[in-house]
C-alpha positions in Angstrom: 0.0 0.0 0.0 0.9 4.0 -0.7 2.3 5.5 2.0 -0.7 8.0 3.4 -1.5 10.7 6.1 -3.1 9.0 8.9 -4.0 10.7 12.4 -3.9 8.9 15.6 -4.5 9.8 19.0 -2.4 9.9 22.2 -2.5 9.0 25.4 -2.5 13.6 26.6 -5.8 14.0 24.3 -3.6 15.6 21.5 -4.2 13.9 18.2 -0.8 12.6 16.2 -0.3 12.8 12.4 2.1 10.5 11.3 3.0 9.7 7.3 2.6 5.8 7.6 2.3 2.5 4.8 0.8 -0.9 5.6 2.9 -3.7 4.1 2.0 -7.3 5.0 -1.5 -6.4 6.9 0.9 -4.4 9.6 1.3 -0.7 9.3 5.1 0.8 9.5 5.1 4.6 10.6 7.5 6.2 8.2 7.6 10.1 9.7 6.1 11.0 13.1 5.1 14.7 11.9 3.6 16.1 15.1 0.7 16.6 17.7 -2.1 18.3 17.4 -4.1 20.3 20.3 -6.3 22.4 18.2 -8.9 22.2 15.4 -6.4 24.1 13.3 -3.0 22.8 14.2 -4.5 19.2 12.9 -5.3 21.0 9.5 -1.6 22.0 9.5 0.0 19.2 10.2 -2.5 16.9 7.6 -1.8 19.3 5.1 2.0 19.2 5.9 1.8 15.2 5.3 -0.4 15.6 1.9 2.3 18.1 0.5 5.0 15.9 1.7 3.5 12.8 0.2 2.5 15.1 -3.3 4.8 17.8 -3.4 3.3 20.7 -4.9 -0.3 19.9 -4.1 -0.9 21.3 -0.2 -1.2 25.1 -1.2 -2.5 26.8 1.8 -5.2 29.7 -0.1 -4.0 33.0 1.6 -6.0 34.4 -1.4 -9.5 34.6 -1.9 -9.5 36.0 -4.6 -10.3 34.3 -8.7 -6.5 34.7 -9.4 -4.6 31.2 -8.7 -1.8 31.5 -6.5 1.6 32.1 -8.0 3.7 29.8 -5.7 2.7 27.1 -3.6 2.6 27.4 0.1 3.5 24.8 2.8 3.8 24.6 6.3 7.2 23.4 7.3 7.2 23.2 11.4 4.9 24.4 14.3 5.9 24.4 17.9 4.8 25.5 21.4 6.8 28.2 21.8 5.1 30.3 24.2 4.6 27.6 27.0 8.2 26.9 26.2 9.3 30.4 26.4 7.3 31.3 29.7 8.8 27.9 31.7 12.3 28.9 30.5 11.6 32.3 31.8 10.8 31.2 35.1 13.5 28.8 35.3 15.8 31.6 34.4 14.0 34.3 37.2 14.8 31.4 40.0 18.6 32.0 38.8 18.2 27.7 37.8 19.7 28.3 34.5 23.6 28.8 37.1 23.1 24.8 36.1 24.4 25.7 32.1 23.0 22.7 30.8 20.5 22.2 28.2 19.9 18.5 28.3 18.9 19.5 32.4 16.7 21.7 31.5 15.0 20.0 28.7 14.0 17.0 31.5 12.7 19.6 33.7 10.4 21.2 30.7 9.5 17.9 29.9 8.9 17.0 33.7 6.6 20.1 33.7 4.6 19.6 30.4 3.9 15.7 30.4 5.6 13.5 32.5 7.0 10.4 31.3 10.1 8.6 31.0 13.4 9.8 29.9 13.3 7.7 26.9 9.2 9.2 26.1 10.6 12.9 26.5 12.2 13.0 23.6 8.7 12.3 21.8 6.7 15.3 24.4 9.8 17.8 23.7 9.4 16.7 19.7 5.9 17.5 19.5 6.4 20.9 21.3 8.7 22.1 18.7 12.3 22.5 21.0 15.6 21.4 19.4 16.2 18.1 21.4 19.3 16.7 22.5 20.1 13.4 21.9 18.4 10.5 24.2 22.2 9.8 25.3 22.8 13.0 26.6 19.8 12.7 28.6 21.5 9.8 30.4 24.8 11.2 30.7 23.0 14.2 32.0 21.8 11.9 35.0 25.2 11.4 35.9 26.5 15.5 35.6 23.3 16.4 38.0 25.3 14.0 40.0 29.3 14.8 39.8 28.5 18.7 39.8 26.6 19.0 42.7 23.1 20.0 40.3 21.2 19.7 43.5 23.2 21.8 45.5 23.4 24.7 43.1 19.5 24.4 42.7 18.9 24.6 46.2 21.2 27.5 46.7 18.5 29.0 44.6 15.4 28.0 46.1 17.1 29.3 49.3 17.8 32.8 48.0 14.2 33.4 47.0 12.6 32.1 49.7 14.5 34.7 51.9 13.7 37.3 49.4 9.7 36.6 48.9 8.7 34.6 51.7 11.6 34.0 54.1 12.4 31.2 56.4 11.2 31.6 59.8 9.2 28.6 58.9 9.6 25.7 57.7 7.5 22.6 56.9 8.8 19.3 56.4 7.1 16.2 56.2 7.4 12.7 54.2 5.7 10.8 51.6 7.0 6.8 50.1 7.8 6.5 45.9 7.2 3.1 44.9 9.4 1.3 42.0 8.3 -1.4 39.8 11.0 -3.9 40.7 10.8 -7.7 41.8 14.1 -7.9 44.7 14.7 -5.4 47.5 18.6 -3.7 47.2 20.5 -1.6 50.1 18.2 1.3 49.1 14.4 -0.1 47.6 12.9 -1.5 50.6 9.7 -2.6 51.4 8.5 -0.8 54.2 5.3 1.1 55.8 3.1 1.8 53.1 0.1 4.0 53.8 -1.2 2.8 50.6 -0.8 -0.8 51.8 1.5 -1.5 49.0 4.6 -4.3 49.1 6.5 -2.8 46.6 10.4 -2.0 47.1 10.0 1.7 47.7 12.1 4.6 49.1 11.3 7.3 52.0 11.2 11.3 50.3 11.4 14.0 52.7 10.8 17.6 51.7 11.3 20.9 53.7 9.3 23.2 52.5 8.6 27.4 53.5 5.6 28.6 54.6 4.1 28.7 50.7 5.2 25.2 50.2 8.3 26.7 47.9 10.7 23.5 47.9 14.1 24.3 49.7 15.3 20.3 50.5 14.9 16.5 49.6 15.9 14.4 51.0 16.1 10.6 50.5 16.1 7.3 52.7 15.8 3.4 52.4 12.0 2.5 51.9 12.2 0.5 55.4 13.3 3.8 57.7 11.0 5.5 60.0 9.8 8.5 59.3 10.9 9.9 62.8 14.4 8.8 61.5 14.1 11.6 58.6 13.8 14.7 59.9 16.7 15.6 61.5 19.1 14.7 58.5 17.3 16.7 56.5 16.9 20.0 58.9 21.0 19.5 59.6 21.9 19.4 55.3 19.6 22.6 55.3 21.4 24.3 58.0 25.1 23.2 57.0 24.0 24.2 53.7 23.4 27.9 54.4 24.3 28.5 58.0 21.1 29.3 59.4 20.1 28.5 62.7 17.2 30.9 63.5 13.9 29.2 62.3 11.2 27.7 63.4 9.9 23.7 62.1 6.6 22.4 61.8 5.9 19.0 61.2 2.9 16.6 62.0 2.8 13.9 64.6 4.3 11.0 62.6 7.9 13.2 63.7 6.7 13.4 67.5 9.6 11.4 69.1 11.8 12.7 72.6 14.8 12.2 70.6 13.7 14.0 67.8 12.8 17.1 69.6 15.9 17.0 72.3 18.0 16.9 68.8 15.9 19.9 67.6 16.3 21.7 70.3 20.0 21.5 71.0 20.4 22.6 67.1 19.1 26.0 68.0 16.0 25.4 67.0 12.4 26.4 67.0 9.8 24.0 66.1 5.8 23.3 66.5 5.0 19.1 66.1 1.9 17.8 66.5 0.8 15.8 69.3 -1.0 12.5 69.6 -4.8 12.6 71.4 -3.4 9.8 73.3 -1.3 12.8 75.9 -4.4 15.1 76.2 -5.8 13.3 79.2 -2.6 13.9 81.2 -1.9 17.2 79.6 -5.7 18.5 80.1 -5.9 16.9 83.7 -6.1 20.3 85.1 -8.8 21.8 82.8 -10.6 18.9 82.9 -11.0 19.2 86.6 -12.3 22.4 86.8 -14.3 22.3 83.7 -15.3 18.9 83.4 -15.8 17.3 79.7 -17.5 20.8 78.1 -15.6 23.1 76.0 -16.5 26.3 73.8 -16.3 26.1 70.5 -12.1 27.4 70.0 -11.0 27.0 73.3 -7.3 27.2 73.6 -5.7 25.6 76.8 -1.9 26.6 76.8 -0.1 23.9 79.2 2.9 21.5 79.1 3.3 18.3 78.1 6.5 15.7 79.6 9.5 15.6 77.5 9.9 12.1 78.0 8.2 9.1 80.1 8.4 11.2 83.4 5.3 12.2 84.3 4.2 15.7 85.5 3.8 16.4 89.1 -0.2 15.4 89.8 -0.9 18.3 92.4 -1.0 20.7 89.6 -4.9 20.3 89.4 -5.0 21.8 92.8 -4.7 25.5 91.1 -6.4 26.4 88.4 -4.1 28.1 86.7 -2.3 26.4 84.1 1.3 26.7 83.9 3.4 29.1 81.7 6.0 26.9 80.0 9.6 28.0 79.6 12.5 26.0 79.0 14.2 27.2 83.1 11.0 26.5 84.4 10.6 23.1 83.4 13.0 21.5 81.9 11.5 18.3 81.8 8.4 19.2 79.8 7.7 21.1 76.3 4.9 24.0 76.3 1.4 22.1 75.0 -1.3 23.8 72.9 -4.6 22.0 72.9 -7.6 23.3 70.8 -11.5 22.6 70.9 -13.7 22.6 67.4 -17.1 21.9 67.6 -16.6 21.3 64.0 -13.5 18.6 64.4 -15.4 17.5 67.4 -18.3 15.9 65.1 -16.0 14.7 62.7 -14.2 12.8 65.0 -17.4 11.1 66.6 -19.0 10.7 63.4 -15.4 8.7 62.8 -15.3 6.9 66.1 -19.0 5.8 65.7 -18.0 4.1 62.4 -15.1 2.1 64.6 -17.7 1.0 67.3 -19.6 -0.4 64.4 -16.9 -2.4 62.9 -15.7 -3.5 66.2 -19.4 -4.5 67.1 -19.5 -6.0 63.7 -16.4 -8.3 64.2 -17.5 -9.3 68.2 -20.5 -10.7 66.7 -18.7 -12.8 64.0 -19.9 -10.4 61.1 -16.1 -9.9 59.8 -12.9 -11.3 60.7 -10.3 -8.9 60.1 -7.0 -8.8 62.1 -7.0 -6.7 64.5 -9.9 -3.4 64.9 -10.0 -0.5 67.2 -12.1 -1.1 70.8 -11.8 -4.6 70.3 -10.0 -6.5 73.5 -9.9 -10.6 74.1 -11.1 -11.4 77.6 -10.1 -15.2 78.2 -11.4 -17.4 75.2 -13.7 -13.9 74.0 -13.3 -10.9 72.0 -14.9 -7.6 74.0 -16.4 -4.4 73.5 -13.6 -2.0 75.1 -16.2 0.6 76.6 -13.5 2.4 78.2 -11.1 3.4 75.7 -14.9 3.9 73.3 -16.0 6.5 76.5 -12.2 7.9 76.8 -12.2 8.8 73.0 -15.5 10.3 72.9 -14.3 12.5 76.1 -11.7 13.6 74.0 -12.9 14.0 70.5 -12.7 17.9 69.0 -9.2 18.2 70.9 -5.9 18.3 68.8 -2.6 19.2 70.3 0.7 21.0 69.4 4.1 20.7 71.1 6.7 23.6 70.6 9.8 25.0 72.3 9.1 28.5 71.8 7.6 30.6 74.9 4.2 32.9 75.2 6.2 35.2 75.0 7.3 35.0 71.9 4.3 33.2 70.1 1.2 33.4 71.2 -0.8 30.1 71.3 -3.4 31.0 68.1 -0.4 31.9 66.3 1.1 28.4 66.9 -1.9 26.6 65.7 -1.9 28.8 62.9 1.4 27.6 61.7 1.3 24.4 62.2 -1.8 25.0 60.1 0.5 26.1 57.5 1.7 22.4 57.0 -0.8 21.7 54.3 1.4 23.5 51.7 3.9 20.6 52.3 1.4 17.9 51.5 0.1 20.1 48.0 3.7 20.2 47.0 4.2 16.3 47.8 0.5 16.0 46.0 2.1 17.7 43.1 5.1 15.7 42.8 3.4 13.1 42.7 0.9 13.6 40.0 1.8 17.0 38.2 5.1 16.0 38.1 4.8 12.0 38.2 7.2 11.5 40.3 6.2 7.7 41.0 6.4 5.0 40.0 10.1 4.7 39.7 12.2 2.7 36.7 15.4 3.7 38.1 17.8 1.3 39.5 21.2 2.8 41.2 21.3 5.3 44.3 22.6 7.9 42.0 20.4 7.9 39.1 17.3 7.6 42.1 18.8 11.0 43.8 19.3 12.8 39.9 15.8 11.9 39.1 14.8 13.5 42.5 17.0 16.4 41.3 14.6 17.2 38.7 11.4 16.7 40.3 12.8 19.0 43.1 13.5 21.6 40.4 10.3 21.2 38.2 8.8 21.4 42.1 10.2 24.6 42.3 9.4 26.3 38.9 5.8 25.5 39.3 5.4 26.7 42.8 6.6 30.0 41.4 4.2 29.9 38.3 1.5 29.3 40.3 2.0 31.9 43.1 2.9 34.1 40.4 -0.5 33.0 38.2 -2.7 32.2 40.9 -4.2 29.2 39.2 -2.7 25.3 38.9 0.1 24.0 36.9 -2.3 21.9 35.2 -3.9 25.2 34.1 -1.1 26.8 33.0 -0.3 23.9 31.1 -3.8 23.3 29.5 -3.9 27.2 28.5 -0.8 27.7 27.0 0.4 24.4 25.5 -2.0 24.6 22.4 -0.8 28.1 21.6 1.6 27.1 18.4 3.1 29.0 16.2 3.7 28.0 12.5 6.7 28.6 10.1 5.5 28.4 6.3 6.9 28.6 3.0 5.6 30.5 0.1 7.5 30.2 -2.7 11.2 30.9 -1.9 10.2 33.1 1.3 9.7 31.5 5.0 7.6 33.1 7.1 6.4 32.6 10.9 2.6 32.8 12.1 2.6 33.8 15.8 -0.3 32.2 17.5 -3.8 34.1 18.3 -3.6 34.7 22.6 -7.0 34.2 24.0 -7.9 36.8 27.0 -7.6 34.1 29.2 -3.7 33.1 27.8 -3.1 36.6 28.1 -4.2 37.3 31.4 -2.7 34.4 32.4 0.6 35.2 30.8 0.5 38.9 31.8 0.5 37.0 35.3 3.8 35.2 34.7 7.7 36.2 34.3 9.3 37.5 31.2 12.9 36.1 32.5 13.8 39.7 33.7 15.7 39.2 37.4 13.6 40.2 40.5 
């Protein structure tokens, strides 16, 4: 069969025209010539393919008027340069491009616009129109982010404009788990706690994050290591990296260990953890005994909280008072910040009610799971725990905050409020993982594993600063401007180049963004 112009469609919703031939009942693509996103770049790119298959033939009518057309005119590429242009600009206004190298770059545009493999991004950076550099240098790439310190200079970066936008006084750091699709377990892919019940080799990610969720480190860990474990590595690059001691760290109760904190604390710093409901009796005791199980709706109670298995003298109740924490004072306790909300108080019970259930469910031989919350074996029986049901439901609508910094210094609202904060950390983890694909893995070696999470750490940080910048999602940013081609044609022996038409909403949008100048 005649080789022919056949359109096919891909797996982002663009449409691909490819010059193909079937031979032998099995069809042989012979030029990839492009993706379409619009109505009007697939008329380009088939009438590219006709005139490359009959040269001559695909004459675009510019004139409408009876006299034929004197030469004919073809359209010899299209490409994306505005979305190209505007993530270039922004990588250049983070001071990124001090890493001078293309192929780095390229995987980070490619990270940004469609995330695939390193192999695949040679095909998403083809169809945008950008000069690619061979799949070899992509590889060899891995291993300069690797012997010049990419990471380093990157995060030098991120560090600068933090201070000059946001600044560090806080910092938020939790973790997340990136799977890999690999068979055997090695010194670094372990199987270990998945929340997603998952027992695939994996590795531990942290990421410290400022107040915005603007990335600043990564850092990254054998799949099996605690997340309590994480933390402090990752706070001690940071500060050897840029000699900073005077900040404050917030992370969630899965970092709430006595060692974690001591090792906080004799570094200098400031930080506001969460803490688990199981303290609040002993921690509350006093408010509980002079205002029984009722609460307002935002009650604060600012208290302490032990530092380590010692327990808190238990003739406190007898004032009713409760103590103002400061390190002198009491130096075997932290300062405690416990919060009442109506609102988290339903939620909780609403939740709690659902355990009962199950538990109920599972006493009466209904289900047979392992193991279920308020279930207890007394002798040969399995028991409705009451107690701990009754001590939960005392409890529900309180959540707690540890810290090291005094009243004086932060009030306890303000506390709660940062530690608020925290859900910028998870949105950046949310984005690596799904704007920017971060998971699953195909990487074998330590060092290709910590390049590849060199580039999703700098993608991280371009498209926190284009959305700040925009105000809308990456995604968005993405869908609006990625369709806006431009065409190069040739008419006769004259080329010429057809900017794209920018909706309102592109335009806002790109009015929004950087044009590479330096802040």
């Amino acid at each position: 069969m005649s080789p022919f112009v056949r359109k096919v469609p891909t797996a982002s919703g663009a449409t691909a025209v490819q010059i193909a031939d079937k031979t032998g009942g099995r069809y042989r693509i012979v030029e990839h010539l492009g993706s379409a996103h619009t109505p009007e770049e697939l008329a380009a790119l088939m009438a590219l393919g006709r005139d490359k298959l009959y040269p001559g033939q695909g004459i675009l009518d510019f004139d409408h008027t009876d006299k034929p057309a004197t030469a004919p005119a073809v359209v010899k590429s299209s490409r994306s340069q505005v979305i190209v242009d505007t993530i270039r600009a922004a990588y250049q206004r983070l001071g990124f491009d001090t890493v001078d190298d293309e192929a780095f770059f390229q995987l980070v545009l490619a990270r940004l616009i469609e995330p695939t493999s390193k192999s695949d991004s040679v095909r998403v950076l083809s169809e945008l129109g950008v000069d690619v550099v061979h799949r070899n240098t992509f590889l060899t790439c891995l291993k300069r982010a690797r012997d010049h310190n990419y990471r380093d200079q990157i995060a030098a970066k991120c560090f600068d404009y933090s201070v000059a936008t946001t600044g560090i006084s806080l910092l938020l750091y939790d973790v997340t788990t990136l799977y890999f699709e690999a068979e055997k377990e090695d010194s670094l892919r372990k199987v270990g706690y998945s929340k997603e019940r998952r027992v695939d080799p994996q590795i531990v990610v942290g990421l410290l994050v400022d107040r915005t969720g603007f990335p600043l480190e990564i850092g990254c860990f054998e799949g099996n290591k605690a997340e309590t474990h994480t933390i402090i590595p990752v706070i001690k690059r940071f500060q050897d990296r840029h000699q900073v001691s005077d900040m404050v760290v917030a992370a969630d109760a899965g970092m709430l260990s006595s060692k974690n904190l001591k090792e906080l604390d004799d570094a200098g710093l400031r930080f506001i953890v969460g803490s688990r409901q199981v303290k609040a009796p002993h921690d509350l005791a006093t408010y509980f005994h002079w205002n029984g199980e009722w609460a307002d709706d935002q009650t604060v109670i600012d208290t302490i909280t032990p530092r380590g298995q010692k327990r808190l003298d238990p003739h406190r109740t007898t004032t009713r008072s409760e103590p103002v924490w400061d390190a002198e004072s009491f130096p075997d306790a932290w300062r405690a910040v416990w919060q009442y909300r109506r609102k988290r108080a339903m939620r909780d019970e609403q939740t709690l009610n659902l355990q009962r259930n199950r538990a109920i469910s599972i006493i009466e031989g209904d289900s047979q799971p392992k193991s279920a919350r308020f279930v207890k074996t007394k002798g040969a029986e399995k028991v409705f725990d009451e107690k701990a049901y009754d001590r939960a439901m005392k409890l529900s609508g309180f959540k707690g905050y540890v810290t090291n910094i005094p009243k004086t210094i932060m009030p306890a609202r303000e506390v709660i409020g940062s530690y608020h904060d925290l859900w910028h950390v998870e949105q950046s983890f949310r984005m690596s993982k799904t704007d920017l694909n971060a998971r699953p893995m195909f990487h074998r070696t330590r060092d290709a594993i910590e390049a590849h999470l060199t580039v999703v750490f700098t993608a991280l940080g371009v498209a926190r600063f284009m959305q700040d910048a925009s105000g809308v999602s990456l995604k968005k940013i993405i869908t609006t401007l990625r369709p806006l081609r431009e065409f190069t044609g040739v008419i006769g022996d004259q080329e010429i180049t057809f900017a794209p038409d920018i909706p309102p909403a592109a335009r806002e949008l790109l009015d929004a963004l950087p044009t590479g100048q330096s802040p």
